[in-house]
HTML snippet that shows the backbone in 3Dmol.js (N, CA, C, O; Angstrom):
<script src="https://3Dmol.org/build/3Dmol-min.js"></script>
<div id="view" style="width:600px;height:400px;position:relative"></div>
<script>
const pdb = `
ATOM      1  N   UNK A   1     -30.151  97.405 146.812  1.00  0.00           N
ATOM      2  CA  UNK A   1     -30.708  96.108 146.481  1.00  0.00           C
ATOM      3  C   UNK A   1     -29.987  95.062 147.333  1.00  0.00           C
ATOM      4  O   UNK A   1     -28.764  95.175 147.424  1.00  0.00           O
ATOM      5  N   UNK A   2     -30.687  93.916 148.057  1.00  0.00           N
ATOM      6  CA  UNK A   2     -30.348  93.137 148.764  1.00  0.00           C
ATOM      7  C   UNK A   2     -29.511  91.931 147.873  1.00  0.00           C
ATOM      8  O   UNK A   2     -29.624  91.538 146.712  1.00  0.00           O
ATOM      9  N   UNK A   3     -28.860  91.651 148.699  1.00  0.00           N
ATOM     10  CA  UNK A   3     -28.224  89.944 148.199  1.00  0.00           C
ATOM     11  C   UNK A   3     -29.188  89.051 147.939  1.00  0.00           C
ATOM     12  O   UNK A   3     -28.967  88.451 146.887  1.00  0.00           O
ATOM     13  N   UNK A   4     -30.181  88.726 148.493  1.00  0.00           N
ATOM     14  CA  UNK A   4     -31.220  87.623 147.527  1.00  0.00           C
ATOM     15  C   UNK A   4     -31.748  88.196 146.510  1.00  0.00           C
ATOM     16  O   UNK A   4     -31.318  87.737 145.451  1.00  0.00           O
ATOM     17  N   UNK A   5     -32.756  89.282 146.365  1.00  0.00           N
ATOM     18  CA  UNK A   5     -32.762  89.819 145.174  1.00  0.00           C
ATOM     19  C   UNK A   5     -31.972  89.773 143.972  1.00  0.00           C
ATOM     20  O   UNK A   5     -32.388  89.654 142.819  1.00  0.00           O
ATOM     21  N   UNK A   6     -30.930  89.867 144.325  1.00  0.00           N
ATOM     22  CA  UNK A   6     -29.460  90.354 143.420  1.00  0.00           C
ATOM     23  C   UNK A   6     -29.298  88.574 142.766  1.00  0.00           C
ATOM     24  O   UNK A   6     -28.918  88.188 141.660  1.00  0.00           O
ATOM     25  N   UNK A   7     -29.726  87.853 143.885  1.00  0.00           N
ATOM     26  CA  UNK A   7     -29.275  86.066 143.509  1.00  0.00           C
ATOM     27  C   UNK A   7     -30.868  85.750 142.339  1.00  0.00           C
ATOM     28  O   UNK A   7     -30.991  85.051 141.333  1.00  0.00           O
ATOM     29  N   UNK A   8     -31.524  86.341 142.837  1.00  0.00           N
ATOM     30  CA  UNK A   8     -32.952  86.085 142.152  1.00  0.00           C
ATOM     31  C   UNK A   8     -32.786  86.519 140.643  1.00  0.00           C
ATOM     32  O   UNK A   8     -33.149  85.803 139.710  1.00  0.00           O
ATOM     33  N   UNK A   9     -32.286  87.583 140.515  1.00  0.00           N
ATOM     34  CA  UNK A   9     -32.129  88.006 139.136  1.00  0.00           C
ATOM     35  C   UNK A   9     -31.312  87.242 138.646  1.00  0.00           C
ATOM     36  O   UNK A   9     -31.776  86.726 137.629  1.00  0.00           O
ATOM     37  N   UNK A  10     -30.114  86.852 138.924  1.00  0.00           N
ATOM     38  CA  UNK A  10     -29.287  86.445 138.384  1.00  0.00           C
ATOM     39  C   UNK A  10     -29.683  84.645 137.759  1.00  0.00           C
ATOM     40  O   UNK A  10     -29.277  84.060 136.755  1.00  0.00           O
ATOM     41  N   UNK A  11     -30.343  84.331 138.535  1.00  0.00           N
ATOM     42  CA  UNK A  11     -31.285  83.172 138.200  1.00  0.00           C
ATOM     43  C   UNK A  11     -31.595  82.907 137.287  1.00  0.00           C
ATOM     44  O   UNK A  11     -31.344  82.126 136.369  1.00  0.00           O
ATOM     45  N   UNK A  12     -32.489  83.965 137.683  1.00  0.00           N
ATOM     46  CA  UNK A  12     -34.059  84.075 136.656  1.00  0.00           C
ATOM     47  C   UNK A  12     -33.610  84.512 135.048  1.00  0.00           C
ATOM     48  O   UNK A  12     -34.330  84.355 134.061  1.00  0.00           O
ATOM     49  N   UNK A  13     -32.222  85.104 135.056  1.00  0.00           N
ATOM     50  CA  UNK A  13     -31.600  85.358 133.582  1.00  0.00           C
ATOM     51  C   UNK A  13     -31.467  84.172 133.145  1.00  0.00           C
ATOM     52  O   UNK A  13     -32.112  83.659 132.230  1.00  0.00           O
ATOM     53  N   UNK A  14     -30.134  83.414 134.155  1.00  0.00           N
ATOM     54  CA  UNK A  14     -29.790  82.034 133.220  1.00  0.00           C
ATOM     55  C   UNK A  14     -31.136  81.304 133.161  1.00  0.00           C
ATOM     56  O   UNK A  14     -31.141  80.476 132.250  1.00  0.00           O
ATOM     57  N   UNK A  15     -31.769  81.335 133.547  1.00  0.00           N
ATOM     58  CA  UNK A  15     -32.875  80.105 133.046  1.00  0.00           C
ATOM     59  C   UNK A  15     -34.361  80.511 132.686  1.00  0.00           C
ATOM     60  O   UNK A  15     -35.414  79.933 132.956  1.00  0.00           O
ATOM     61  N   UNK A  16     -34.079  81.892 131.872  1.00  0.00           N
ATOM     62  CA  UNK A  16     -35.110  82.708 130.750  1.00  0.00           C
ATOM     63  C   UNK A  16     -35.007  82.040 129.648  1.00  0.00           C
ATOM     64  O   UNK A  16     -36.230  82.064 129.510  1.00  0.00           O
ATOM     65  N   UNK A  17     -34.765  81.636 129.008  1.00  0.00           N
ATOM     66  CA  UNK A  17     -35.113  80.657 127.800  1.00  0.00           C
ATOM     67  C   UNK A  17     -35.277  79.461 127.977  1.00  0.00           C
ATOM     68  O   UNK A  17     -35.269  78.849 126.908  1.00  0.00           O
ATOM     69  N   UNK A  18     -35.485  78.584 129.205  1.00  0.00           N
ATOM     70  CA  UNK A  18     -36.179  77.366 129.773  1.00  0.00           C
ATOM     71  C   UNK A  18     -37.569  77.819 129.874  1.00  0.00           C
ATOM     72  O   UNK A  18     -38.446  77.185 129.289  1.00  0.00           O
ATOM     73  N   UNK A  19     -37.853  78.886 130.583  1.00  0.00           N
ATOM     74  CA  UNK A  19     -38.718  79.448 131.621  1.00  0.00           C
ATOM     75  C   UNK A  19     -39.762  80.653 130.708  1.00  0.00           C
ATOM     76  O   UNK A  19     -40.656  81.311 131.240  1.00  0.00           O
ATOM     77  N   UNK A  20     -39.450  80.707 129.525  1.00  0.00           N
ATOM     78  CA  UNK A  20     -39.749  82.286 128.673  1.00  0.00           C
ATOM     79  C   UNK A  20     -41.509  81.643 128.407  1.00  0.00           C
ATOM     80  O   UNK A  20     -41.488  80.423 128.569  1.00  0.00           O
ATOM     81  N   UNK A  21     -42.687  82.062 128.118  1.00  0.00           N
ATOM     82  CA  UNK A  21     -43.961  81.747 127.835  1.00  0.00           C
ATOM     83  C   UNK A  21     -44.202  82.433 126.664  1.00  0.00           C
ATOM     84  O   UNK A  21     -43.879  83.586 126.382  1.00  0.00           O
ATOM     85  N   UNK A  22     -45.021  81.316 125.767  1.00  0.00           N
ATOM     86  CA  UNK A  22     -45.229  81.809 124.446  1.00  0.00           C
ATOM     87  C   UNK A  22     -47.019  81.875 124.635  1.00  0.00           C
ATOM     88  O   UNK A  22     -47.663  81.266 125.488  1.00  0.00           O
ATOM     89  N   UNK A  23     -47.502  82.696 123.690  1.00  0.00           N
ATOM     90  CA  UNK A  23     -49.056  82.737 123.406  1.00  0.00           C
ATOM     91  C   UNK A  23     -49.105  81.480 122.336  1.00  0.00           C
ATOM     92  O   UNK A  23     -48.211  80.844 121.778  1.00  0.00           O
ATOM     93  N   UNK A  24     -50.205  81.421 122.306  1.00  0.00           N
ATOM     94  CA  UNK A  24     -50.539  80.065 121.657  1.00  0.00           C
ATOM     95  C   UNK A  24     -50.715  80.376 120.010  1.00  0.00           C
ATOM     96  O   UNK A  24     -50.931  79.452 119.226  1.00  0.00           O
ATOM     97  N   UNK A  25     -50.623  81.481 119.661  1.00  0.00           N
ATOM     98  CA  UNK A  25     -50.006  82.180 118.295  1.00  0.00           C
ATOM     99  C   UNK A  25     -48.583  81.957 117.962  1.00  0.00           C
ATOM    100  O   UNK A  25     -48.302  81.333 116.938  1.00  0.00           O
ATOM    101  N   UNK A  26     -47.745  82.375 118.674  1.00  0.00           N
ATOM    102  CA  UNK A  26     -46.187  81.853 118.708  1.00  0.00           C
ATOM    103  C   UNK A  26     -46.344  79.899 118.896  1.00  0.00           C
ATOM    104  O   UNK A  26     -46.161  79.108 117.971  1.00  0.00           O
ATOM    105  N   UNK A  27     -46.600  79.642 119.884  1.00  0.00           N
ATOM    106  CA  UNK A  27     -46.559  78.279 119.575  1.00  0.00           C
ATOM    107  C   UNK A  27     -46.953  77.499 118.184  1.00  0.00           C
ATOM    108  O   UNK A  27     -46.338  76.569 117.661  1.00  0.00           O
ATOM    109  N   UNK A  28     -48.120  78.126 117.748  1.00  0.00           N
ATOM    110  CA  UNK A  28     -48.472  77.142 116.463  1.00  0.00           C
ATOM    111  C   UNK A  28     -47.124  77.789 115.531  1.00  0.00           C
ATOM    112  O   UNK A  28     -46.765  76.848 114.823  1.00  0.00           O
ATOM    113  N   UNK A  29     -46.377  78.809 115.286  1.00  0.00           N
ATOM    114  CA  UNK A  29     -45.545  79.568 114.349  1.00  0.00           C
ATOM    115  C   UNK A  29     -44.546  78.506 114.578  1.00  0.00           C
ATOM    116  O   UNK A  29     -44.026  77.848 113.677  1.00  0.00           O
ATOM    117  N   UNK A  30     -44.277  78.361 116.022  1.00  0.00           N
ATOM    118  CA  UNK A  30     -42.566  77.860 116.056  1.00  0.00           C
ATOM    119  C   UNK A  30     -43.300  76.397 115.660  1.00  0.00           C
ATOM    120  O   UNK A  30     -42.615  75.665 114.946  1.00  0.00           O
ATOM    121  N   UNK A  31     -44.375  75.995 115.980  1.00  0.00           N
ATOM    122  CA  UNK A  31     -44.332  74.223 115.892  1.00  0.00           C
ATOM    123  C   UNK A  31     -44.491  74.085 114.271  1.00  0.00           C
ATOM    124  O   UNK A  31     -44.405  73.003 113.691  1.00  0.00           O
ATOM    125  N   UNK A  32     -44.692  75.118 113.736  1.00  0.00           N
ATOM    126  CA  UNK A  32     -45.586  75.621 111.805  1.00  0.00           C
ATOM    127  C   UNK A  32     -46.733  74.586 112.175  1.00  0.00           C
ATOM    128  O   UNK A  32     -46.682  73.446 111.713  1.00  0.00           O
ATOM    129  N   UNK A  33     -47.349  74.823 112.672  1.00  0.00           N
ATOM    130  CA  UNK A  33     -49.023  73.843 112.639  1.00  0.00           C
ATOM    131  C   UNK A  33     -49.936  74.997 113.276  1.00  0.00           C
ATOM    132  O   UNK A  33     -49.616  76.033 113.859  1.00  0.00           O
ATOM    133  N   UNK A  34     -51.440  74.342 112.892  1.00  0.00           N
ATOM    134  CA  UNK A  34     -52.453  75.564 113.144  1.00  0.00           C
ATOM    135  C   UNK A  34     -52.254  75.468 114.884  1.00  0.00           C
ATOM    136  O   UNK A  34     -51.492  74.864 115.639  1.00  0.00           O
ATOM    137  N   UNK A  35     -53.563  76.564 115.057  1.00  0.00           N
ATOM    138  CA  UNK A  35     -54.083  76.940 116.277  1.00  0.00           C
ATOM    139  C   UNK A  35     -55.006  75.843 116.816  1.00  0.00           C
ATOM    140  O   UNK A  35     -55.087  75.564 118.012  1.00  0.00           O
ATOM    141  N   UNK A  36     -55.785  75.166 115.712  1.00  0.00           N
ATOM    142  CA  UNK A  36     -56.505  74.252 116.283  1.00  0.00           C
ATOM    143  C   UNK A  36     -55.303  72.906 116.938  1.00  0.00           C
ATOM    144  O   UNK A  36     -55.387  72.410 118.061  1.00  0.00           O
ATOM    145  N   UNK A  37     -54.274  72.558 115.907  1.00  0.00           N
ATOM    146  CA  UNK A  37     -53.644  71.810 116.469  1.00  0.00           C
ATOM    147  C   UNK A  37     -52.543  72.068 117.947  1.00  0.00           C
ATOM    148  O   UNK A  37     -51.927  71.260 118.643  1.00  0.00           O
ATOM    149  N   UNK A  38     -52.643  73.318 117.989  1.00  0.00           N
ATOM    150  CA  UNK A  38     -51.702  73.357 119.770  1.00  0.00           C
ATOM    151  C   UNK A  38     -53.398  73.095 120.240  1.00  0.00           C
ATOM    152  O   UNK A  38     -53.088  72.727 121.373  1.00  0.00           O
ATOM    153  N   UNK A  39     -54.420  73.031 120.248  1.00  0.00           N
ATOM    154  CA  UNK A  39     -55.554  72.805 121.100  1.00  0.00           C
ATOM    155  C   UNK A  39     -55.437  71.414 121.334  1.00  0.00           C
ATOM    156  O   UNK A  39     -55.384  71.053 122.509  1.00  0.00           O
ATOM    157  N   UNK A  40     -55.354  70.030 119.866  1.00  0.00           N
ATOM    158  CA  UNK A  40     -55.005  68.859 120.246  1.00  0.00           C
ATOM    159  C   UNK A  40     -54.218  68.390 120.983  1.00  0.00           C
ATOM    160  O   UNK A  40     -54.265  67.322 121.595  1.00  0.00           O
ATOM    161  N   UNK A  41     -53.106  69.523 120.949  1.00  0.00           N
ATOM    162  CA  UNK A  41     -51.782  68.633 121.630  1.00  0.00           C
ATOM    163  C   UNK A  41     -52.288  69.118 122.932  1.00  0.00           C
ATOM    164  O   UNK A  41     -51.719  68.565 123.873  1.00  0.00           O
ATOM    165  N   UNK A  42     -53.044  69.847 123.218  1.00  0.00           N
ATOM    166  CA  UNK A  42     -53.380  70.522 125.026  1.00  0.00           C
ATOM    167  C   UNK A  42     -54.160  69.237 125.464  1.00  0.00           C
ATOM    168  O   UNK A  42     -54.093  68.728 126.583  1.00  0.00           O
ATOM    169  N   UNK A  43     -55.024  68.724 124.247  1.00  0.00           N
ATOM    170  CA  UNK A  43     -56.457  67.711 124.548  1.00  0.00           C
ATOM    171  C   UNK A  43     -55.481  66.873 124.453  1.00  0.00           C
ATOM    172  O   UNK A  43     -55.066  67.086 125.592  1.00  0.00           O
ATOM    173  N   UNK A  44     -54.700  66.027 124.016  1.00  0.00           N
ATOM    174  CA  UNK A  44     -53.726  65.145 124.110  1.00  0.00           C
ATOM    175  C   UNK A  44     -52.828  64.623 125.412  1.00  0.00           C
ATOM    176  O   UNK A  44     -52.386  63.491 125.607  1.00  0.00           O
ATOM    177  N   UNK A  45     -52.712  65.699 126.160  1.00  0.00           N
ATOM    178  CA  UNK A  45     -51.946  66.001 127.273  1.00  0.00           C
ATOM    179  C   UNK A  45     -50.730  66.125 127.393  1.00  0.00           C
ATOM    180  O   UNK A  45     -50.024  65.961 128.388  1.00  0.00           O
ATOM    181  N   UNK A  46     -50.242  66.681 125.454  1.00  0.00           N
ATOM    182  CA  UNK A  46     -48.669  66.703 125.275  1.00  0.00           C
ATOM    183  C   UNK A  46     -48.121  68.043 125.542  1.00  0.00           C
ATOM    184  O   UNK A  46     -46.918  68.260 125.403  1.00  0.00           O
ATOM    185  N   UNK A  47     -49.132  69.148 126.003  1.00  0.00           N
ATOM    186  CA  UNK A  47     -48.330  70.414 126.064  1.00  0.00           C
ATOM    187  C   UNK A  47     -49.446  71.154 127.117  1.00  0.00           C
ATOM    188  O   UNK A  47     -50.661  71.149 126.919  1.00  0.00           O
ATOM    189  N   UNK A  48     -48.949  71.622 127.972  1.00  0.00           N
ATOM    190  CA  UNK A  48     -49.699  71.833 129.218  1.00  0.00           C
ATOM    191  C   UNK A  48     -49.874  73.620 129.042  1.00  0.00           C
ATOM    192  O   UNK A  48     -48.947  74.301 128.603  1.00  0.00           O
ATOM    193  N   UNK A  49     -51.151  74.188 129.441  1.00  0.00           N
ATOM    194  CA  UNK A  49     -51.598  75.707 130.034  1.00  0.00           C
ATOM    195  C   UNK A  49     -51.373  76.091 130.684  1.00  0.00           C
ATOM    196  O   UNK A  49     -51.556  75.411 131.694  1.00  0.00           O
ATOM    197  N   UNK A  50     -50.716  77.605 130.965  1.00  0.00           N
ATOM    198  CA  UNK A  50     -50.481  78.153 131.952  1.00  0.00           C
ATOM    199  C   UNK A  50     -50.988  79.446 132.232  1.00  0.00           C
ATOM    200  O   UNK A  50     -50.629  80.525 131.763  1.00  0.00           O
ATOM    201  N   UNK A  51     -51.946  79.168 133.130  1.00  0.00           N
ATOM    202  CA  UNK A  51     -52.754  80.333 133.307  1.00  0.00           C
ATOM    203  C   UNK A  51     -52.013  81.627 134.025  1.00  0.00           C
ATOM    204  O   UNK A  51     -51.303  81.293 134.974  1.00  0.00           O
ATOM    205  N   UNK A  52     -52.042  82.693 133.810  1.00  0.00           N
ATOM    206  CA  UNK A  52     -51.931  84.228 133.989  1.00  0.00           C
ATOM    207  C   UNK A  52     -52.427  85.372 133.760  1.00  0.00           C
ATOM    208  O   UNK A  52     -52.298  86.205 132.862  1.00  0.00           O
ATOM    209  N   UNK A  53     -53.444  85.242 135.385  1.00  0.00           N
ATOM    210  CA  UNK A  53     -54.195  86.650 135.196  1.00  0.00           C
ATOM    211  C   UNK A  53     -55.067  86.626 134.388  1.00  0.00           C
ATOM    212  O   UNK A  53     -55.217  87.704 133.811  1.00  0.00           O
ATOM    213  N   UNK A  54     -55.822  85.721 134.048  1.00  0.00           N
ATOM    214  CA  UNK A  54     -56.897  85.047 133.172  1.00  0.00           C
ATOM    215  C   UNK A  54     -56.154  84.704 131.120  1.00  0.00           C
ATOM    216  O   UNK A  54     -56.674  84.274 130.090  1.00  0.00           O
ATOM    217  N   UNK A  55     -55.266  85.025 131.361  1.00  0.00           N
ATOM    218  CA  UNK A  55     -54.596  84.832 129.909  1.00  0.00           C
ATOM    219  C   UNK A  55     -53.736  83.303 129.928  1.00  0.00           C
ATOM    220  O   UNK A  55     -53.192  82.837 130.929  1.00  0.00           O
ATOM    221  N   UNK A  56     -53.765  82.721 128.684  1.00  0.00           N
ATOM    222  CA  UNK A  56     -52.960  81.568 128.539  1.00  0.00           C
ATOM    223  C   UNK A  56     -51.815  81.157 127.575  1.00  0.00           C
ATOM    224  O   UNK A  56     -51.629  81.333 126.371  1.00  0.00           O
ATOM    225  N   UNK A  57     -51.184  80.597 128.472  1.00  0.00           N
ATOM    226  CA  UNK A  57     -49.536  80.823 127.869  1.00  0.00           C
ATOM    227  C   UNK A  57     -49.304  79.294 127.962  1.00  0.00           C
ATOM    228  O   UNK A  57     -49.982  78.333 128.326  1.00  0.00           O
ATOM    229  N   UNK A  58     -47.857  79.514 127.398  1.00  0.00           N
ATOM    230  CA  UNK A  58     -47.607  77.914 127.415  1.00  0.00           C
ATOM    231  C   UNK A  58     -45.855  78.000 127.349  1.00  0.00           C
ATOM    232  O   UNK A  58     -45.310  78.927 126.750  1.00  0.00           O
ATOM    233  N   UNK A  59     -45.088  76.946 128.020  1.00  0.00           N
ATOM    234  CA  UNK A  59     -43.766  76.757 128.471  1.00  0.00           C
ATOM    235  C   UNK A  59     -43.144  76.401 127.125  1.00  0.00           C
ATOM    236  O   UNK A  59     -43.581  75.488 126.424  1.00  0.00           O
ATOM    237  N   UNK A  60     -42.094  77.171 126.795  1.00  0.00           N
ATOM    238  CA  UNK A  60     -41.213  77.376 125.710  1.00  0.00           C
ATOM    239  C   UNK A  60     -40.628  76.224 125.800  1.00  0.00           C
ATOM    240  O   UNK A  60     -40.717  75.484 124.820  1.00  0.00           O
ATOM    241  N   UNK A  61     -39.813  75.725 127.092  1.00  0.00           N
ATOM    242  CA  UNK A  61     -39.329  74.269 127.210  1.00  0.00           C
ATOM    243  C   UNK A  61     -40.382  72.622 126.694  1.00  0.00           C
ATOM    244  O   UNK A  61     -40.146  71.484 126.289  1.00  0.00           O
ATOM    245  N   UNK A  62     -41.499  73.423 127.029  1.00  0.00           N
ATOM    246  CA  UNK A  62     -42.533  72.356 126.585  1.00  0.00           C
ATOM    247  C   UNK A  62     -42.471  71.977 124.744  1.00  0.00           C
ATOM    248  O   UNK A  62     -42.297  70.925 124.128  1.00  0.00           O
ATOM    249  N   UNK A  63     -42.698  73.345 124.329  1.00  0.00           N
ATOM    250  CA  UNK A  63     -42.383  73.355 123.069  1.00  0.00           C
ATOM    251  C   UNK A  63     -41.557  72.528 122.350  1.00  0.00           C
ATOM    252  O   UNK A  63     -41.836  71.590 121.603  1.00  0.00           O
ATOM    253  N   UNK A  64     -39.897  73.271 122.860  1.00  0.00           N
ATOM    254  CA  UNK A  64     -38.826  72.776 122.668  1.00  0.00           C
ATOM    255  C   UNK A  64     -39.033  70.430 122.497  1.00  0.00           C
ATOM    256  O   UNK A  64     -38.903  69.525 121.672  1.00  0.00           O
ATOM    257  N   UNK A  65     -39.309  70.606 123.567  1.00  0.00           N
ATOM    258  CA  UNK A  65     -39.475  69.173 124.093  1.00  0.00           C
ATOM    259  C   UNK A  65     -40.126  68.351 122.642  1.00  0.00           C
ATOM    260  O   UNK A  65     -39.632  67.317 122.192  1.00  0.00           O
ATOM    261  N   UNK A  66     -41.480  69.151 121.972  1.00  0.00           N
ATOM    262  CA  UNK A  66     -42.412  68.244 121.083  1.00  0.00           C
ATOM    263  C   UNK A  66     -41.209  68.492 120.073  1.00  0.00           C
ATOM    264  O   UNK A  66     -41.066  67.630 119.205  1.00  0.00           O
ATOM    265  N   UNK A  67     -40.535  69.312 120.079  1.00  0.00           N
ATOM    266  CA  UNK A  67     -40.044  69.537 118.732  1.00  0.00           C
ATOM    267  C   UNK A  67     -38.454  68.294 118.778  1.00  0.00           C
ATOM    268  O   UNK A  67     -38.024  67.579 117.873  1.00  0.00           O
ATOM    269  N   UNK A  68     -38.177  68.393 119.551  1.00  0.00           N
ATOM    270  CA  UNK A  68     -37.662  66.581 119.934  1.00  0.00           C
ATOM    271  C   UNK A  68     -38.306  65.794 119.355  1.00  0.00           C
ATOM    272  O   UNK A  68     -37.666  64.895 118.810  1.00  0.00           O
ATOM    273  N   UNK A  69     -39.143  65.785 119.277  1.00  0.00           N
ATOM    274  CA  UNK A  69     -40.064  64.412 119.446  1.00  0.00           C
ATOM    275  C   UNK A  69     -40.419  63.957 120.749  1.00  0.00           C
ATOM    276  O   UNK A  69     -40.941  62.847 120.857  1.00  0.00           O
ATOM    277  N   UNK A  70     -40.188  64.725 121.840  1.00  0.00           N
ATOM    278  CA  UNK A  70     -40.819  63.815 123.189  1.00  0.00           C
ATOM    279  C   UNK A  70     -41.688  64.245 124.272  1.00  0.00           C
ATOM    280  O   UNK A  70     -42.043  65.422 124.325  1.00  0.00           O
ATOM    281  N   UNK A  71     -42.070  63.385 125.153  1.00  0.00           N
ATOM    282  CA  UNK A  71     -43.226  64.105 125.792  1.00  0.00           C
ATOM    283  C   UNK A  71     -43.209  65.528 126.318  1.00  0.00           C
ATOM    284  O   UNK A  71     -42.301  66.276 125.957  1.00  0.00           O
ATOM    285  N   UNK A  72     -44.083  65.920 127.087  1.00  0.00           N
ATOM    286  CA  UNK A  72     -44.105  67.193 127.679  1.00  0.00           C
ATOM    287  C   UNK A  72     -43.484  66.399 129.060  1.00  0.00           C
ATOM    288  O   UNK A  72     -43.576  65.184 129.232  1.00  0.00           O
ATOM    289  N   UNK A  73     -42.742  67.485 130.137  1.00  0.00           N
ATOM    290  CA  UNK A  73     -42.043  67.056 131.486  1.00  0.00           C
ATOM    291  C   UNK A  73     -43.055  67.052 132.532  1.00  0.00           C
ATOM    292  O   UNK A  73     -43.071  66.205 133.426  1.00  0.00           O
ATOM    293  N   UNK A  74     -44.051  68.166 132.402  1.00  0.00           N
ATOM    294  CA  UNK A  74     -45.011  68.703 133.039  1.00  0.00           C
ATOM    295  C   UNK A  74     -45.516  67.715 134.221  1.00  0.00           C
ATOM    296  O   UNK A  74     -46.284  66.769 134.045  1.00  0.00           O
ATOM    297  N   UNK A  75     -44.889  68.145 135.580  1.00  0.00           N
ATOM    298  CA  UNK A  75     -45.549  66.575 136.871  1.00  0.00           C
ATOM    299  C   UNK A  75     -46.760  67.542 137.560  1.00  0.00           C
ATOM    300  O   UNK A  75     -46.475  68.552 138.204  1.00  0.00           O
ATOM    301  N   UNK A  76     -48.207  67.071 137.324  1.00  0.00           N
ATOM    302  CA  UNK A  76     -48.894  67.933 138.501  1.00  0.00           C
ATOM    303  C   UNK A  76     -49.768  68.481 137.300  1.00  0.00           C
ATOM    304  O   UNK A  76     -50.646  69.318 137.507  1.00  0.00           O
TER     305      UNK A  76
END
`;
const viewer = $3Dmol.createViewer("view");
viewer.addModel(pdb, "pdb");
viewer.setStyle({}, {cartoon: {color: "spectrum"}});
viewer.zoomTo();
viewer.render();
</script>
């Protein structure tokens, strides 16, 4: 295994629980609100989709963020 590889992993560990994607089942659990409401907060523009491979996920940090109380970071 190469030295960037080796730097890539090591990365991608520390910043797996910034970076981790929840289904939109886990999201309504951790936020305790329905399914229809992670749809508002998507129509809202407080918690952004992330498409994969035709499936949709959503940024754990995003989460984290409402559960602050504050916006989503999401630029773009």
């Amino acid at each position: 295994m190469n030295t960037h590889i080796q730097t890539m992993k090591i990365e991608h560990t520390q910043n797996s629980a910034e970076d981790k994607l929840l289904r939109k089942k886990q999201v309504a659990h951790t936020l305790a609100c329905s399914l229809r409401t992670v749809d508002r907060l998507v129509n809202a523009g407080r918690l952004t989709r992330v498409r994969i491979l035709g499936g949709i996920r959503f940024r754990f940090s995003q989460v984290q963020n409402l559960m602050k109380g504050g916006q989503h970071d999401f630029q773009g």
